[in-house]
Wavefront OBJ file of the C-alpha trace (Angstrom):
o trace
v 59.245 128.445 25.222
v 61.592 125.134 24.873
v 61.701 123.174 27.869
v 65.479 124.522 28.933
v 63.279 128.096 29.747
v 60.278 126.477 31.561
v 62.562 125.375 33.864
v 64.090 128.271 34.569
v 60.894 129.748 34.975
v 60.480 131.261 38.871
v 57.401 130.128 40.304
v 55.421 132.913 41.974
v 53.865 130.388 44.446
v 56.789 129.109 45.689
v 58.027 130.651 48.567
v 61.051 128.817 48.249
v 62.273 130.992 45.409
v 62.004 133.703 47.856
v 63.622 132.595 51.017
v 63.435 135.222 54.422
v 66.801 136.066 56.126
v 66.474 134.451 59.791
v 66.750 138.872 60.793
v 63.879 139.561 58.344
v 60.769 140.404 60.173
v 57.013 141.132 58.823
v 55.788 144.596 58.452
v 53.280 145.170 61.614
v 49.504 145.686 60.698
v 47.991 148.342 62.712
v 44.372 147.483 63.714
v 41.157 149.107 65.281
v 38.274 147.449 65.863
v 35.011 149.159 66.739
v 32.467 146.163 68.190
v 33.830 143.428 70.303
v 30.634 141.014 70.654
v 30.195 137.644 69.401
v 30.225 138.399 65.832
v 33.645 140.188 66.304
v 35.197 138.571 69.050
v 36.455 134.678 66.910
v 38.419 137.216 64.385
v 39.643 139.369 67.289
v 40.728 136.622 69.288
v 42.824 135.319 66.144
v 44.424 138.774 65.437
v 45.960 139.145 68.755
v 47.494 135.727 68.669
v 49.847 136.754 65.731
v 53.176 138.899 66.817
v 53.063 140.893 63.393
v 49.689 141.954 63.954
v 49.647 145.403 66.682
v 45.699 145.905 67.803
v 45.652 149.692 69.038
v 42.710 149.635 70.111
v 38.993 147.934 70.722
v 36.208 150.040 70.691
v 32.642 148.798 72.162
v 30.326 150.821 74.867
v 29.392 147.254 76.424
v 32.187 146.953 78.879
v 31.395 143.233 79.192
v 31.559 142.852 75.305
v 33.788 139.456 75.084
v 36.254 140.331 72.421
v 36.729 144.310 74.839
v 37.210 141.585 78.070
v 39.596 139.722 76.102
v 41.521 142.839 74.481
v 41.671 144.316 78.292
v 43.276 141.178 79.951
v 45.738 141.312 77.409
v 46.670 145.130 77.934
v 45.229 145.892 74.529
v 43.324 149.839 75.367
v 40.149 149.773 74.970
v 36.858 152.059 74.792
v 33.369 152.887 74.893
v 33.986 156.107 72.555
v 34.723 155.834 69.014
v 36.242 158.963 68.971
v 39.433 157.358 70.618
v 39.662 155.189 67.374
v 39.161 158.578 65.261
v 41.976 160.232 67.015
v 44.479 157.365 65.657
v 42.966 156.489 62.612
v 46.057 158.076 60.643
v 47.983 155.276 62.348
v 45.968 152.094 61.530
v 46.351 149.864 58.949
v 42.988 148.566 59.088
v 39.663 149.531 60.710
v 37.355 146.717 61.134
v 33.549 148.089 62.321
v 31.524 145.076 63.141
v 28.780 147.397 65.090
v 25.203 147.378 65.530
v 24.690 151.079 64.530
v 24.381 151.425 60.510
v 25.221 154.872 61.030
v 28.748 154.309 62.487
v 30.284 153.184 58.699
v 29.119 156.689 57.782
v 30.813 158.640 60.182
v 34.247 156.542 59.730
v 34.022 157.281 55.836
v 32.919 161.159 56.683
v 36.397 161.204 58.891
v 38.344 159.634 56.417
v 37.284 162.077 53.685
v 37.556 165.024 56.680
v 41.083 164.450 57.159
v 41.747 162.795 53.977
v 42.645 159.580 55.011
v 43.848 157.249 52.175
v 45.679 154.982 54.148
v 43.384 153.113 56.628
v 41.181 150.248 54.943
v 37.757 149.889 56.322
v 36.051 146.471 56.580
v 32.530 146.610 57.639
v 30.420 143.739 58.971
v 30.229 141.988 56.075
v 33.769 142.459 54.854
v 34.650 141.225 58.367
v 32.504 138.029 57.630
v 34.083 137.363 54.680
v 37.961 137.170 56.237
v 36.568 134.518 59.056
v 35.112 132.611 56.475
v 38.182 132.620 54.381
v 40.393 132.123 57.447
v 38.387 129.589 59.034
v 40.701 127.057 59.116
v 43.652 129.155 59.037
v 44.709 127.679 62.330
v 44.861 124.366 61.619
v 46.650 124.623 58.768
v 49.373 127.023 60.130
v 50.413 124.387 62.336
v 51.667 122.781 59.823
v 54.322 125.574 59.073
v 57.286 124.592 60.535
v 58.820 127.462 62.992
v 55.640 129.020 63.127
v 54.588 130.070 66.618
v 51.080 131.519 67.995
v 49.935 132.872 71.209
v 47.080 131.231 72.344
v 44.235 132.397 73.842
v 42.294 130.639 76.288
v 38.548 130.317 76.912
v 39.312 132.954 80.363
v 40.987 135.164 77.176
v 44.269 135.086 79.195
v 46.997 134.582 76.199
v 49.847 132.009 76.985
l 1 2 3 4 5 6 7 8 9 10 11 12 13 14 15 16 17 18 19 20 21 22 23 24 25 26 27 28 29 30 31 32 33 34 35 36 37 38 39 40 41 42 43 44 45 46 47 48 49 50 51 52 53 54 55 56 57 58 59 60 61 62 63 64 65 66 67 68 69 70 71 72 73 74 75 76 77 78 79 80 81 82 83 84 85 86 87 88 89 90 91 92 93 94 95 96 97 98 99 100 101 102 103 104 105 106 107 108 109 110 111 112 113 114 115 116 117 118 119 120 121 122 123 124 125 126 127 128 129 130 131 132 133 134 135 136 137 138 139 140 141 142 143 144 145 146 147 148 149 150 151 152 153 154 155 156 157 158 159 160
């Protein structure tokens, strides 16, 4: 390649190549979540800041579970029966199951093979783990972004 073509060359990391009409929007993500406690409640609390991402619905049988407080005050529906979550699993994007219960990954695959769900993602506790790491300092550095807006959520879990 002579040096005329390397220039010419698109690169894939730059957005810039790539620019978003002003009436563009992102494609909503459709999220469950079955456990709202402290190992879920950090990622939870960052999903529900960010417009493009719809939470359906929070599943956890401890009403006082932080991240099912949180999702309440912010008119998110929420649950102490997984089988609300089953009923809409055809709609979600992705189904994260951060729950004490080993057997609760089983019955979520068993439905999605049931009613041959190929659609909705599952991320169990470790998969879950994994995305906070990565997106640990994901806030900070979205600040940066020019434009970019968040809803906050405050210690109370009232968003502003």
């Amino acid at each position: 390649m002579n040096d005329e073509e390397s220039t010419d060359a698109i690169d894939a990391d730059d957005e810039s190549a790539y620019p978003l009409d002003a009436d563009e929007e992102l494609e909503t993500v459709k999220v469950g979540v079955i456990g709202a406690g402290r190992r879920m409640t950090p990622l939870l609390s960052r999903m529900l800041e960010y417009d493009y991402i719809e939470v359906r619905v929070v599943v956890d049988k401890d009403e006082t579970a932080p991240g099912r407080m949180i999702a309440e005050s912010l008119g998110v529906p929420t649950s102490g029966d997984v089988q609300q979550l089953l009923q809409m699993t055809d709609e979600l994007d992705f189904v994260f199951c951060v729950n004490d219960d080993d057997r609760m990954r089983d019955v979520l695959i068993d439905h999605f093979r049931r009613t041959n769900n190929r659609r909705t993602m599952l991320f169990n506790e470790l998969a879950t783990r994994f995305i906070m790491s990565l997106t640990k300092d994901a806030r900070e550095l979205m600040q940066l972004i020019p434009g970019y807006q968040a809803r906050r959520i405050d210690e109370a879990g009232i968003g502003y």
